[in-house]
Predicted model as a PDB file, atoms N, CA, C, CB and O in Angstrom, pLDDT in the B-factor column:
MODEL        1                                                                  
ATOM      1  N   UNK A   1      13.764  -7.736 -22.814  1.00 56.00           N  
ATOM      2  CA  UNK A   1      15.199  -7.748 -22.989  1.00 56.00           C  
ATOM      3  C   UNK A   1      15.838  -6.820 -21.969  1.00 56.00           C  
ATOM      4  CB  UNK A   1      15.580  -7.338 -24.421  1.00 56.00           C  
ATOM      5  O   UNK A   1      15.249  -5.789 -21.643  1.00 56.00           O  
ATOM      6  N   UNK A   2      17.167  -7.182 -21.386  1.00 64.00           N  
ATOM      7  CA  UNK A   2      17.938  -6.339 -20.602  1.00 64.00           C  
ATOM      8  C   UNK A   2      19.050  -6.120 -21.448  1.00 64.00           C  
ATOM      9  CB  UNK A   2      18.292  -6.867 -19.251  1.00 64.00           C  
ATOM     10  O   UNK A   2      19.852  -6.916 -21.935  1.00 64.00           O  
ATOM     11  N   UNK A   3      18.903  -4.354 -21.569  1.00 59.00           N  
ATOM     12  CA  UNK A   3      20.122  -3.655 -22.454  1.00 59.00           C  
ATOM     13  C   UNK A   3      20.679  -2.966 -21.195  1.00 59.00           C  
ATOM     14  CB  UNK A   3      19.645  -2.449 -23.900  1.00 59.00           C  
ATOM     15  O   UNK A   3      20.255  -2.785 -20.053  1.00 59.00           O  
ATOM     16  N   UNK A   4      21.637  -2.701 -21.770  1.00 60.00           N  
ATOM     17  CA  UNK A   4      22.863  -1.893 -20.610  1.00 60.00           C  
ATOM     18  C   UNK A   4      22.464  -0.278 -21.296  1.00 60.00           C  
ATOM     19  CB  UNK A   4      25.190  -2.528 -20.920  1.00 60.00           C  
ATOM     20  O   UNK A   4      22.321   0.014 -22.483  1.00 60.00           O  
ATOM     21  N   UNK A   5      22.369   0.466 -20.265  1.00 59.00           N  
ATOM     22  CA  UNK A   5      21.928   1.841 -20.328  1.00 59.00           C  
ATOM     23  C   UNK A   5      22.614   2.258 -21.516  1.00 59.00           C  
ATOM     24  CB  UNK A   5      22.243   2.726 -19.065  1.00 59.00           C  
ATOM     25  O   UNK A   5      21.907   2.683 -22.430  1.00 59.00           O  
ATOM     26  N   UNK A   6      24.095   2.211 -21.710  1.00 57.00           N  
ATOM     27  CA  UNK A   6      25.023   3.130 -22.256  1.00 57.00           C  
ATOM     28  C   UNK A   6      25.019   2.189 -23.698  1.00 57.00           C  
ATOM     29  CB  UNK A   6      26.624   3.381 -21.280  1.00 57.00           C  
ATOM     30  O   UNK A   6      25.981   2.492 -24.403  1.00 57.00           O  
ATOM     31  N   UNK A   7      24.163   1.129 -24.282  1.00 55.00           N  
ATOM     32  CA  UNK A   7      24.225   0.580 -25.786  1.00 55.00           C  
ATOM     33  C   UNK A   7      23.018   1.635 -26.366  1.00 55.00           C  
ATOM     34  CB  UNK A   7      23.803  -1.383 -25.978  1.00 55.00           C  
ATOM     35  O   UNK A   7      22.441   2.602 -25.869  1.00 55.00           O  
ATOM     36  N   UNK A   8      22.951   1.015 -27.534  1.00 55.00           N  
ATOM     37  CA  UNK A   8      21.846   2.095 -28.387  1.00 55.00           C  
ATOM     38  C   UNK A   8      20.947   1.176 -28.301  1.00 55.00           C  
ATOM     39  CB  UNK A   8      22.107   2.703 -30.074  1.00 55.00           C  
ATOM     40  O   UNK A   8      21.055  -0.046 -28.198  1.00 55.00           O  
ATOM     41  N   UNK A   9      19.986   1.905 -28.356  1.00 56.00           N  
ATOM     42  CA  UNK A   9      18.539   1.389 -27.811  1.00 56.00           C  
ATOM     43  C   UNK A   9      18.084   0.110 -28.561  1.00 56.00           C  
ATOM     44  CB  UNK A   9      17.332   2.565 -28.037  1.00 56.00           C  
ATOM     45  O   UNK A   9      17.220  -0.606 -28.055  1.00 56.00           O  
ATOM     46  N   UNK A  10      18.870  -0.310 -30.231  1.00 59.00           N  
ATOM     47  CA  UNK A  10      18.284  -1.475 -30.453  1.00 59.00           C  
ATOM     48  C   UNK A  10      19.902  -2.267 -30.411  1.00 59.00           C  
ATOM     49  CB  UNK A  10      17.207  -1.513 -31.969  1.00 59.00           C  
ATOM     50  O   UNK A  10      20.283  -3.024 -31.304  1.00 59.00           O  
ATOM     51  N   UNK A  11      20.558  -1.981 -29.431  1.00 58.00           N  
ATOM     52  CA  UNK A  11      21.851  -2.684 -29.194  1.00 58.00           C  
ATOM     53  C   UNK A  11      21.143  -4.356 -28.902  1.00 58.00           C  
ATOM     54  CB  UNK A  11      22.857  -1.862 -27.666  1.00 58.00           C  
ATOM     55  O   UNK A  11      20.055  -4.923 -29.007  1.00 58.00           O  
ATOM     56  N   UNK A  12      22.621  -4.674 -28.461  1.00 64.00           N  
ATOM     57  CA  UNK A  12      22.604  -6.474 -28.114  1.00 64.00           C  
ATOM     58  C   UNK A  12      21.820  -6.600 -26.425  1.00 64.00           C  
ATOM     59  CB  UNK A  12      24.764  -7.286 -28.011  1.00 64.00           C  
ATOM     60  O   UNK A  12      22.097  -6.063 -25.352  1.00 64.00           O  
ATOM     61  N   UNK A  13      20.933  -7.408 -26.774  1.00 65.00           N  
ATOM     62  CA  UNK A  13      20.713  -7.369 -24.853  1.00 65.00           C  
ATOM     63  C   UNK A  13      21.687  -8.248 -24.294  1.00 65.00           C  
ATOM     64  CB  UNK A  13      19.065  -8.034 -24.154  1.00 65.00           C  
ATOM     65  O   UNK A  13      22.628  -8.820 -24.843  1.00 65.00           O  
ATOM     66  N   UNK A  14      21.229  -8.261 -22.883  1.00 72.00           N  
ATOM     67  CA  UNK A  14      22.208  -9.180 -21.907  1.00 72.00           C  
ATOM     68  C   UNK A  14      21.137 -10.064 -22.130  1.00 72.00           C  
ATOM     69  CB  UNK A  14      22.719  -8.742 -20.154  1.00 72.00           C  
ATOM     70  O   UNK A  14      21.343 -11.129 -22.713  1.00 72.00           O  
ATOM     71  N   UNK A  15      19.899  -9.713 -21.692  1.00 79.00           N  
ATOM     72  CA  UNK A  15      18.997 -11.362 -21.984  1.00 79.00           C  
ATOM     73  C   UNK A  15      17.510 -11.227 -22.314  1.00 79.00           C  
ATOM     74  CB  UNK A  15      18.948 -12.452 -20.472  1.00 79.00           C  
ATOM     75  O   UNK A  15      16.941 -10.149 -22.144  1.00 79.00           O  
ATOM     76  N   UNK A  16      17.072 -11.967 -22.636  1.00 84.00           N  
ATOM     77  CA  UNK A  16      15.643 -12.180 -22.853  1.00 84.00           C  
ATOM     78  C   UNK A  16      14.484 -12.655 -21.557  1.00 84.00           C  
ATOM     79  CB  UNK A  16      15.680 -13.269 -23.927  1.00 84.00           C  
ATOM     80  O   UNK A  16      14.171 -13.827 -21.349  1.00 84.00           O  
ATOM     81  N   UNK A  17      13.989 -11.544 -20.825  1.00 89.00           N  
ATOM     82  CA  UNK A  17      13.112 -11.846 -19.951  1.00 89.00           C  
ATOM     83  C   UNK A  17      11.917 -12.102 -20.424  1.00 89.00           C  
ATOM     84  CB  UNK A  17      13.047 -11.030 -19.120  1.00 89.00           C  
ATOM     85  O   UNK A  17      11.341 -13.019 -19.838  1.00 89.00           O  
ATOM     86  N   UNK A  18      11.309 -11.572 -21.343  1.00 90.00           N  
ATOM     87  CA  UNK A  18       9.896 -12.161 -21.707  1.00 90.00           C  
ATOM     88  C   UNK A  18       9.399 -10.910 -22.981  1.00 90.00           C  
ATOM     89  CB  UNK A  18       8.658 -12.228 -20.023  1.00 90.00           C  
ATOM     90  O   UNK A  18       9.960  -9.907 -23.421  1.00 90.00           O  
ATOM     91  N   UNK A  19       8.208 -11.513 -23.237  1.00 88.00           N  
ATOM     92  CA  UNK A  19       7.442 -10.486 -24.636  1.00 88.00           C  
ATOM     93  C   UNK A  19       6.118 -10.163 -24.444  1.00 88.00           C  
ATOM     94  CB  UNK A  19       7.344 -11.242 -26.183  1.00 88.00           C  
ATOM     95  O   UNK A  19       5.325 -10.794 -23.745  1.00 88.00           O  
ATOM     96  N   UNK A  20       5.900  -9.188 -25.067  1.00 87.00           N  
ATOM     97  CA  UNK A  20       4.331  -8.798 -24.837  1.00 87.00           C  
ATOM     98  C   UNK A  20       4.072  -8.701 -26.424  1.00 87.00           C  
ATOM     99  CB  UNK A  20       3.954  -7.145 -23.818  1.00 87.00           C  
ATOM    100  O   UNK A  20       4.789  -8.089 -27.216  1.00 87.00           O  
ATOM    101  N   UNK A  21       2.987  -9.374 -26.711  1.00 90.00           N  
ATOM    102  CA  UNK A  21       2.517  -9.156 -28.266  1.00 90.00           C  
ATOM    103  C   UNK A  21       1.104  -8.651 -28.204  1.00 90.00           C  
ATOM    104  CB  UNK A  21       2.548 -10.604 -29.224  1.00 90.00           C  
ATOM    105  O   UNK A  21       0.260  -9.546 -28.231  1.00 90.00           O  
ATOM    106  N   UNK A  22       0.593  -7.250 -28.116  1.00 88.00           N  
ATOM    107  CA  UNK A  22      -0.601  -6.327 -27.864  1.00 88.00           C  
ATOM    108  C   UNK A  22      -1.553  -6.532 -29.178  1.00 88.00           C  
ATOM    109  CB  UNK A  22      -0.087  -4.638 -27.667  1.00 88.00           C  
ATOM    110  O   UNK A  22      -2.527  -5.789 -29.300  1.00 88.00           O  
ATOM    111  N   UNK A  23      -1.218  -7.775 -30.399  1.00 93.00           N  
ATOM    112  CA  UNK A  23      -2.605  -7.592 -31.114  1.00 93.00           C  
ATOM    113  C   UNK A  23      -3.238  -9.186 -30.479  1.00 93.00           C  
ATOM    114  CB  UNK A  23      -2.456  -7.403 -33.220  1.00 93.00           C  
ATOM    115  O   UNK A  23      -4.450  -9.377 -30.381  1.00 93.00           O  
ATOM    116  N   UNK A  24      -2.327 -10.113 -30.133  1.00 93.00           N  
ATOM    117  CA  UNK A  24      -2.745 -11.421 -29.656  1.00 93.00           C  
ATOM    118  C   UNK A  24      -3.398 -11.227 -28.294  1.00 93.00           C  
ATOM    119  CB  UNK A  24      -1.537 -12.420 -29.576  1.00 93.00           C  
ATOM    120  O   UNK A  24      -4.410 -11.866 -28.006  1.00 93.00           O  
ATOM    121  N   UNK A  25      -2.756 -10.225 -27.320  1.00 89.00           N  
ATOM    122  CA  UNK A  25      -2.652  -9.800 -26.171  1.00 89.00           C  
ATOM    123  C   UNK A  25      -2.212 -11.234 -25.157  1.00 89.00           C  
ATOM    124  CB  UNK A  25      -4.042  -9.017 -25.869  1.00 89.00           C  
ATOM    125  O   UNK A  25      -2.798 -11.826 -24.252  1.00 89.00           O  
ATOM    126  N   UNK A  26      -0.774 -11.427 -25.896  1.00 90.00           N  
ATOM    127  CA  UNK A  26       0.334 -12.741 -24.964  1.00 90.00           C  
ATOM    128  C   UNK A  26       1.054 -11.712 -24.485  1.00 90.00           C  
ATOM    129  CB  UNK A  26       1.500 -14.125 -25.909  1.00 90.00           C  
ATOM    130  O   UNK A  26       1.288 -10.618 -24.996  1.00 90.00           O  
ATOM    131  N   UNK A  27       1.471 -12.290 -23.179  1.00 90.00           N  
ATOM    132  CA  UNK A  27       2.508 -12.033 -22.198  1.00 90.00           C  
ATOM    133  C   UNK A  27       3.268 -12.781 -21.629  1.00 90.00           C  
ATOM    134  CB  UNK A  27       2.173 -11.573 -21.383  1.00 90.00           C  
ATOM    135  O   UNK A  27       2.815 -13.423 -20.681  1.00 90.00           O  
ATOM    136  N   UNK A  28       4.672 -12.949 -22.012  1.00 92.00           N  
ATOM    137  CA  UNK A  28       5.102 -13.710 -21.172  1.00 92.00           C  
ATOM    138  C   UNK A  28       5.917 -12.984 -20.330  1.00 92.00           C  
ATOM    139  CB  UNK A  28       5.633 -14.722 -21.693  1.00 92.00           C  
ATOM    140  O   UNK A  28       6.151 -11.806 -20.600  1.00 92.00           O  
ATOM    141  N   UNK A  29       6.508 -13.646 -19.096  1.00 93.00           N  
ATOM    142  CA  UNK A  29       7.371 -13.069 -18.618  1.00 93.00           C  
ATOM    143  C   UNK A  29       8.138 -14.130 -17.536  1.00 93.00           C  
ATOM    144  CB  UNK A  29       6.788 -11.837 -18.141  1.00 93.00           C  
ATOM    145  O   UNK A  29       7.705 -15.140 -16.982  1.00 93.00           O  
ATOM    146  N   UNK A  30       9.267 -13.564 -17.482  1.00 92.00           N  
ATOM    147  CA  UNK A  30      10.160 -14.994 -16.824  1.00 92.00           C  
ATOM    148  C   UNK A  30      10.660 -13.824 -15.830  1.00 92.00           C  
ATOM    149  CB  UNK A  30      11.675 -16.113 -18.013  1.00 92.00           C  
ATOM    150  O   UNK A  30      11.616 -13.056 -15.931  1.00 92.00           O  
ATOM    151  N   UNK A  31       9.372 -14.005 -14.531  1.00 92.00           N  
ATOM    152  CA  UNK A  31       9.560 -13.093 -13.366  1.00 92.00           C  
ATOM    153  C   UNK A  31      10.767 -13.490 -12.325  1.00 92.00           C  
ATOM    154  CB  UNK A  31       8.192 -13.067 -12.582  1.00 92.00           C  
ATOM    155  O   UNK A  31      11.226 -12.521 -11.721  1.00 92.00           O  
ATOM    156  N   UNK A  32      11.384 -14.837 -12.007  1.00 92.00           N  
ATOM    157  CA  UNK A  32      12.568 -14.600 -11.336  1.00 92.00           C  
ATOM    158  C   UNK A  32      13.703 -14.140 -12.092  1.00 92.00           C  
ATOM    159  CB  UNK A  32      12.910 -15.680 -10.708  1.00 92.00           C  
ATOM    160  O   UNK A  32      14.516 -13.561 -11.371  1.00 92.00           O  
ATOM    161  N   UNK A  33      13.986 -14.196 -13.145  1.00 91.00           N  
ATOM    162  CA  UNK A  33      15.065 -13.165 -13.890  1.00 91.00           C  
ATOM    163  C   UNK A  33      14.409 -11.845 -13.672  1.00 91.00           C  
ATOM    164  CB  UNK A  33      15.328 -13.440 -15.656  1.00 91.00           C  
ATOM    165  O   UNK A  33      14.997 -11.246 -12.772  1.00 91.00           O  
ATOM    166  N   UNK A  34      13.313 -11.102 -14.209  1.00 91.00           N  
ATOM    167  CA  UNK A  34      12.943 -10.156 -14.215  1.00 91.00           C  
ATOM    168  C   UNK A  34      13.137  -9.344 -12.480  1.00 91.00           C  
ATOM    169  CB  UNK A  34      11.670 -10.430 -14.875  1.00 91.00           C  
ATOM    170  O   UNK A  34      13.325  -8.128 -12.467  1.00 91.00           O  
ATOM    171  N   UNK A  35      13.088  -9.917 -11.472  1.00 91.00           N  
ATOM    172  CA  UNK A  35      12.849  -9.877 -10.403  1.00 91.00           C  
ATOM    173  C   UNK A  35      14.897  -9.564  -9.909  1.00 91.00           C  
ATOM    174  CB  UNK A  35      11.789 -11.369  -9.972  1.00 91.00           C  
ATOM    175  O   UNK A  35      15.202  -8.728  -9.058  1.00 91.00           O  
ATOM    176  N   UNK A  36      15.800 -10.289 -10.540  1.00 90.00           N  
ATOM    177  CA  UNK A  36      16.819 -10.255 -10.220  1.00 90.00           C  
ATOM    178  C   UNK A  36      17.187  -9.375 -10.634  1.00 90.00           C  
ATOM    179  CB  UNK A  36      17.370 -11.026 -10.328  1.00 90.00           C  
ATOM    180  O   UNK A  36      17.633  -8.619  -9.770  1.00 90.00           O  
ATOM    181  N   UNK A  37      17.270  -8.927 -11.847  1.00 89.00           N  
ATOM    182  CA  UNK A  37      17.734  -7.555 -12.671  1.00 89.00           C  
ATOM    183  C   UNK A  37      17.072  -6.418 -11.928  1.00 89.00           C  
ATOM    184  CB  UNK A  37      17.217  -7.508 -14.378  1.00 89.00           C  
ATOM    185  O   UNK A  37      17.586  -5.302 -11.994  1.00 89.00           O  
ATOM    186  N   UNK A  38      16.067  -6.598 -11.289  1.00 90.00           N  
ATOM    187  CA  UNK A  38      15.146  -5.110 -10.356  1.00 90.00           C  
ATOM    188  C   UNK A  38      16.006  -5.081  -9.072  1.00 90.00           C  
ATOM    189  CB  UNK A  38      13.060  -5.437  -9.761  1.00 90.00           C  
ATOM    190  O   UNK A  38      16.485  -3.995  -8.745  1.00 90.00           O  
ATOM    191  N   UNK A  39      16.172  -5.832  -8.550  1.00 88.00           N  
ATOM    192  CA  UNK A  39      17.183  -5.768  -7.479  1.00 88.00           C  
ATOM    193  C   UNK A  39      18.519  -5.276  -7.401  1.00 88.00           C  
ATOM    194  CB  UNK A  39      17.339  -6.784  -7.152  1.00 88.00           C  
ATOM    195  O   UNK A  39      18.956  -4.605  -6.467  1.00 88.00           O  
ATOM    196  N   UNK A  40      19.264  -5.693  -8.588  1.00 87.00           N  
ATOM    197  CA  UNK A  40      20.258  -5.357  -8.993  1.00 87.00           C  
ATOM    198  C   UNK A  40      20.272  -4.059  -9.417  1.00 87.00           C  
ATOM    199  CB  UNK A  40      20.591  -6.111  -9.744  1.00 87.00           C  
ATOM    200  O   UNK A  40      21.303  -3.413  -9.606  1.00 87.00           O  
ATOM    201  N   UNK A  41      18.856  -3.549  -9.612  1.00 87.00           N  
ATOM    202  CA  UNK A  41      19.264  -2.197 -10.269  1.00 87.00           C  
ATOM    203  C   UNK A  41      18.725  -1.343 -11.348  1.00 87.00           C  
ATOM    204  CB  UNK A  41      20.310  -2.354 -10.686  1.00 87.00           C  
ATOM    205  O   UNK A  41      18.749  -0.133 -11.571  1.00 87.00           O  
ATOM    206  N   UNK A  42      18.232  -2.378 -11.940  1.00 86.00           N  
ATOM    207  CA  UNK A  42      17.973  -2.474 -13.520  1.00 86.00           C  
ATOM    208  C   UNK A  42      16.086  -1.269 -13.162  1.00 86.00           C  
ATOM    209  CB  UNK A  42      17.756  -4.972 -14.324  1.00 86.00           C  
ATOM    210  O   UNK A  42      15.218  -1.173 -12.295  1.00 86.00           O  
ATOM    211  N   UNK A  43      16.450  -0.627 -14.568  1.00 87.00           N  
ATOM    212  CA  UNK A  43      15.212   0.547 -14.474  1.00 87.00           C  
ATOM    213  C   UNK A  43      13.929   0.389 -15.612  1.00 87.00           C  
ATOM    214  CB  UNK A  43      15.972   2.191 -14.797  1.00 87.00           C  
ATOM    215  O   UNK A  43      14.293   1.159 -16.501  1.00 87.00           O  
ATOM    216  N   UNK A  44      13.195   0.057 -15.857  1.00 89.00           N  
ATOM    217  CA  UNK A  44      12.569  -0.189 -16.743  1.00 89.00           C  
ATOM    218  C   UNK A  44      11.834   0.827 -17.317  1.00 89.00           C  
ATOM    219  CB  UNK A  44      12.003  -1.049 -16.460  1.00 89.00           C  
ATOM    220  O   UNK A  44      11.394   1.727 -16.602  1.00 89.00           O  
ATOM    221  N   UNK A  45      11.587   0.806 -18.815  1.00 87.00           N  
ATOM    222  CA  UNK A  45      10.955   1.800 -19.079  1.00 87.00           C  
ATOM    223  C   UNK A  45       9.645   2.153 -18.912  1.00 87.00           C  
ATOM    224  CB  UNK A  45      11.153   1.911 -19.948  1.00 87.00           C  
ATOM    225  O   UNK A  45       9.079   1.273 -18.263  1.00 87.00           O  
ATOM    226  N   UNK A  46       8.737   3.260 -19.279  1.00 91.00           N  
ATOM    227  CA  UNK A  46       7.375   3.651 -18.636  1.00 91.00           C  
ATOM    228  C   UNK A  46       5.996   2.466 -19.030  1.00 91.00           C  
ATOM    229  CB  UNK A  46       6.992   5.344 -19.312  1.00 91.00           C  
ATOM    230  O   UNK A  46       4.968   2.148 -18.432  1.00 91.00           O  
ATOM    231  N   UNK A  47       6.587   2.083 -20.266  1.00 89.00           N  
ATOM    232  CA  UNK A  47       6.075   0.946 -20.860  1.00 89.00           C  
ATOM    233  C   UNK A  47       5.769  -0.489 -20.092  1.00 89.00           C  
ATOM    234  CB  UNK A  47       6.955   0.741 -21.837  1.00 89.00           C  
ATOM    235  O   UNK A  47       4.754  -1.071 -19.709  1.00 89.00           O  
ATOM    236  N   UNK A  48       7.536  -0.808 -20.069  1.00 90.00           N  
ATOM    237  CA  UNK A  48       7.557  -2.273 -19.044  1.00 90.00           C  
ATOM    238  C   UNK A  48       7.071  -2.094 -17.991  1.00 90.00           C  
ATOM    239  CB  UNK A  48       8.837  -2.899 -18.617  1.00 90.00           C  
ATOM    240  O   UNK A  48       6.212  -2.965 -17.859  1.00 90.00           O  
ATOM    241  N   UNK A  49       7.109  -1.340 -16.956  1.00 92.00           N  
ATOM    242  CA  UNK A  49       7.189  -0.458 -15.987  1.00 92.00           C  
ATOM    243  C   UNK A  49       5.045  -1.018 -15.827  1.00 92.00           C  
ATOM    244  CB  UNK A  49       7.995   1.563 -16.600  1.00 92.00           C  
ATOM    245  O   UNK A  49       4.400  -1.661 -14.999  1.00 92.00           O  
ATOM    246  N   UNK A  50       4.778  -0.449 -16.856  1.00 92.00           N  
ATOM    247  CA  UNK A  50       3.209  -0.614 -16.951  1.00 92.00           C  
ATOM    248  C   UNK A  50       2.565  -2.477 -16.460  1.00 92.00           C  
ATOM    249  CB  UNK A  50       2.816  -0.185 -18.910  1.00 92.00           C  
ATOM    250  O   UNK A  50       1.858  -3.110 -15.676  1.00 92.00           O  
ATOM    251  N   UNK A  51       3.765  -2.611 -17.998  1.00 91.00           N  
ATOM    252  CA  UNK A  51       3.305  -4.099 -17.947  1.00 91.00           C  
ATOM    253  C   UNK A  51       3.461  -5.191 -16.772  1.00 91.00           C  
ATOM    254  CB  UNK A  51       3.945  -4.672 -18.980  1.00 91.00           C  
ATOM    255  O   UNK A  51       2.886  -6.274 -16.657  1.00 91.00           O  
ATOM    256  N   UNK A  52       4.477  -4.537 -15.880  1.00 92.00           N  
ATOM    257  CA  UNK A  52       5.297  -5.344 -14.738  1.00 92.00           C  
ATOM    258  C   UNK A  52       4.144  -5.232 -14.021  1.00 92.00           C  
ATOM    259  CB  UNK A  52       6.798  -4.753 -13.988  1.00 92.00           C  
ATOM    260  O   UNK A  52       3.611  -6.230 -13.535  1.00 92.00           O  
ATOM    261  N   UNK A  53       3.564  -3.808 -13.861  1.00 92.00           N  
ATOM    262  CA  UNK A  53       2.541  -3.817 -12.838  1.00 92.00           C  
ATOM    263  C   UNK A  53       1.648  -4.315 -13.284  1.00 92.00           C  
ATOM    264  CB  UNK A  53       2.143  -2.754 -12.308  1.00 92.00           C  
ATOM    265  O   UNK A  53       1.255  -5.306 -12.668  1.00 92.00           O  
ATOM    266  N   UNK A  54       1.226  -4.095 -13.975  1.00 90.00           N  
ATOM    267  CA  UNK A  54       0.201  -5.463 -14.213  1.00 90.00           C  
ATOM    268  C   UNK A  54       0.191  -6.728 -14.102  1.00 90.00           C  
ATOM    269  CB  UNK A  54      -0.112  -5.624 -15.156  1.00 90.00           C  
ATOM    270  O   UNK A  54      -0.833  -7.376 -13.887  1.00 90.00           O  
ATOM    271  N   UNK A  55       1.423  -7.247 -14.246  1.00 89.00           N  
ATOM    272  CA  UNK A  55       1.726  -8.244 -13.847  1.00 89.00           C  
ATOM    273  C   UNK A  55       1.871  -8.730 -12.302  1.00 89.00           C  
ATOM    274  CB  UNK A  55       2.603  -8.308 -14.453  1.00 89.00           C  
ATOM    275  O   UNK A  55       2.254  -9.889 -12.140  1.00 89.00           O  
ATOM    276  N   UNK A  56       1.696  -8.228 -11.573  1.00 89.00           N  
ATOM    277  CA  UNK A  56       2.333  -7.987 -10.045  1.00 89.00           C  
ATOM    278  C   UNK A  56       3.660  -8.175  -9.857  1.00 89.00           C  
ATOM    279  CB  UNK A  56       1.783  -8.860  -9.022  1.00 89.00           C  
ATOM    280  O   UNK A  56       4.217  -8.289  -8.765  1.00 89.00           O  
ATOM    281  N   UNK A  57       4.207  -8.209 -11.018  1.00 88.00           N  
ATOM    282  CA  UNK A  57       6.025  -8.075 -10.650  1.00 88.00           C  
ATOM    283  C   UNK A  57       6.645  -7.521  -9.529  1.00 88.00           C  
ATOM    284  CB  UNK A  57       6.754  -7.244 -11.585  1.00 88.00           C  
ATOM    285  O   UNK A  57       7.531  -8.120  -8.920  1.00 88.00           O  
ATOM    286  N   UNK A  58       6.184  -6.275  -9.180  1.00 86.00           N  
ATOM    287  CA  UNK A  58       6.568  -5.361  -8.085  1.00 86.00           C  
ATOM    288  C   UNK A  58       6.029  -5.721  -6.537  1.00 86.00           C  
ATOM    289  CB  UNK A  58       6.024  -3.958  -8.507  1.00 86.00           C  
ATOM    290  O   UNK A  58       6.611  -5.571  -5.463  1.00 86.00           O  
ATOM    291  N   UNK A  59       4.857  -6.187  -6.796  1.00 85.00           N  
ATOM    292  CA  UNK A  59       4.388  -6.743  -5.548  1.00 85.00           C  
ATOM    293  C   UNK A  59       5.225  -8.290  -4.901  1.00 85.00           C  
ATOM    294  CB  UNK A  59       2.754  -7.007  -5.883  1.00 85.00           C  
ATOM    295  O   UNK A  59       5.590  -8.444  -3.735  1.00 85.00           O  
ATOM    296  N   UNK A  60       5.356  -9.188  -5.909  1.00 75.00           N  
ATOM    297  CA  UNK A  60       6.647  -9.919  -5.528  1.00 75.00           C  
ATOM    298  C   UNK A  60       8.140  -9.440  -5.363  1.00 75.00           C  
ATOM    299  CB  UNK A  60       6.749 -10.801  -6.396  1.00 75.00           C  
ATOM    300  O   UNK A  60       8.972 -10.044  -4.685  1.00 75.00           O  
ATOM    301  N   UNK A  61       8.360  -8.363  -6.017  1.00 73.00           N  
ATOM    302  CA  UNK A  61       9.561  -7.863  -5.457  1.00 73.00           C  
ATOM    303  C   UNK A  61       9.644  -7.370  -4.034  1.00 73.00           C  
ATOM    304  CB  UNK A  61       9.945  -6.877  -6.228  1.00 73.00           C  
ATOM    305  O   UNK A  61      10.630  -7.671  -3.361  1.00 73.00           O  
ATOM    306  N   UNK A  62       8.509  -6.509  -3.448  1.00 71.00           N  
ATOM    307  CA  UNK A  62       8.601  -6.019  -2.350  1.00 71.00           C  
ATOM    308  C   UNK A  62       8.468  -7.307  -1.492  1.00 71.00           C  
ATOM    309  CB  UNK A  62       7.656  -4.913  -2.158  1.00 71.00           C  
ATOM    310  O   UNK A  62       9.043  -7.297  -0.403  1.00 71.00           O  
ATOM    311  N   UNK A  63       7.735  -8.480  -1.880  1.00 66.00           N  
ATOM    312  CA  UNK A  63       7.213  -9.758  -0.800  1.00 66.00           C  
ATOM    313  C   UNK A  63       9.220 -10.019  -0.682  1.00 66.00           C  
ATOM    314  CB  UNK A  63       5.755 -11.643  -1.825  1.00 66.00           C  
ATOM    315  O   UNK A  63       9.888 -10.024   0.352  1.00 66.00           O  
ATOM    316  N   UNK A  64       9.668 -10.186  -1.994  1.00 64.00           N  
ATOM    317  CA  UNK A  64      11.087 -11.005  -1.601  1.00 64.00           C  
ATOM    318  C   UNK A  64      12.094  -9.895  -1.015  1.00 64.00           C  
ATOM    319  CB  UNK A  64      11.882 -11.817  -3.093  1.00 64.00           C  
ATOM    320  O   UNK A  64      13.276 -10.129  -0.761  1.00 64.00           O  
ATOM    321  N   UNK A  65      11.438  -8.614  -0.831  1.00 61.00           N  
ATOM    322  CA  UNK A  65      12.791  -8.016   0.041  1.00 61.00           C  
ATOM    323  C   UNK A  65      12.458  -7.944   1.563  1.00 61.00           C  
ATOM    324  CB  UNK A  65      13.245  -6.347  -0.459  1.00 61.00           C  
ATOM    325  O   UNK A  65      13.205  -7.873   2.539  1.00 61.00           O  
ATOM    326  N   UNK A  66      11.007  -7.989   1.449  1.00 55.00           N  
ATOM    327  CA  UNK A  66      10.767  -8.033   3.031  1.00 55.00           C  
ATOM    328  C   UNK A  66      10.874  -9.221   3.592  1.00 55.00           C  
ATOM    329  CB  UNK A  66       9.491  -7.593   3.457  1.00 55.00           C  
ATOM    330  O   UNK A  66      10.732  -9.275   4.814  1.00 55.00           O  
ATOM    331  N   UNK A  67      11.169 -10.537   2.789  1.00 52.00           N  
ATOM    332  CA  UNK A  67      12.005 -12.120   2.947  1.00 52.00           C  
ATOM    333  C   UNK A  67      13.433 -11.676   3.885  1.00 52.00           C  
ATOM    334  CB  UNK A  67      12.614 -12.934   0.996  1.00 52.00           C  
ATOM    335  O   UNK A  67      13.526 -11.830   5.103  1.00 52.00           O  
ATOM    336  N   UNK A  68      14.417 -11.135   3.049  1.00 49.00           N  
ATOM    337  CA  UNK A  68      15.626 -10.953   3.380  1.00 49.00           C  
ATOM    338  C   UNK A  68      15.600 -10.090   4.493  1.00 49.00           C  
ATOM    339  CB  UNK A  68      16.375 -10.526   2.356  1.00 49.00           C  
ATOM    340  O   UNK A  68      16.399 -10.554   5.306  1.00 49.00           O  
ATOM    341  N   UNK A  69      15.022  -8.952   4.985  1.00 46.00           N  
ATOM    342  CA  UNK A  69      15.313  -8.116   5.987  1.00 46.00           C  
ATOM    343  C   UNK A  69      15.073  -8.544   7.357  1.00 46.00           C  
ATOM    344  CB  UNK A  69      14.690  -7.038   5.771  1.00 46.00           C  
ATOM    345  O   UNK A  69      15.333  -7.789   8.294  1.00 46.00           O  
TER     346      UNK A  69                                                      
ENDMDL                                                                          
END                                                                             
């Protein structure tokens, strides 16, 4: 989920990027949203942050900025 810094932590999100369920061990993740919100700005916590990398989230982020430059 993308919350806006300044809601309370179980506020309304802006959207649903994906879920991790750690007793099934599913992951989903809907990496071009996830990927747009990182660009834009968006900070994830130490948690997501984990899971992204694991995911190679970050490694496609750096592939699509070194696209644009």
């Amino acid at each position: 989920m993308i919350i806006p810094l300044r809601s309370r932590r179980e506020g309304r999100d802006l959207r649903k990027v994906g879920f991790y369920d750690p007793i099934n061990n599913q992951t989903y993740l809907n990496v071009p949203a996830i990927l747009y919100f990182l660009e834009k700005g968006a900070q994830p916590t130490a948690t997501v942050h984990d899971i992204l990398k694991k995911a190679g989230v970050f490694t496609e982020l750096t592939l699509n900025q070194t696209k644009f430059t």
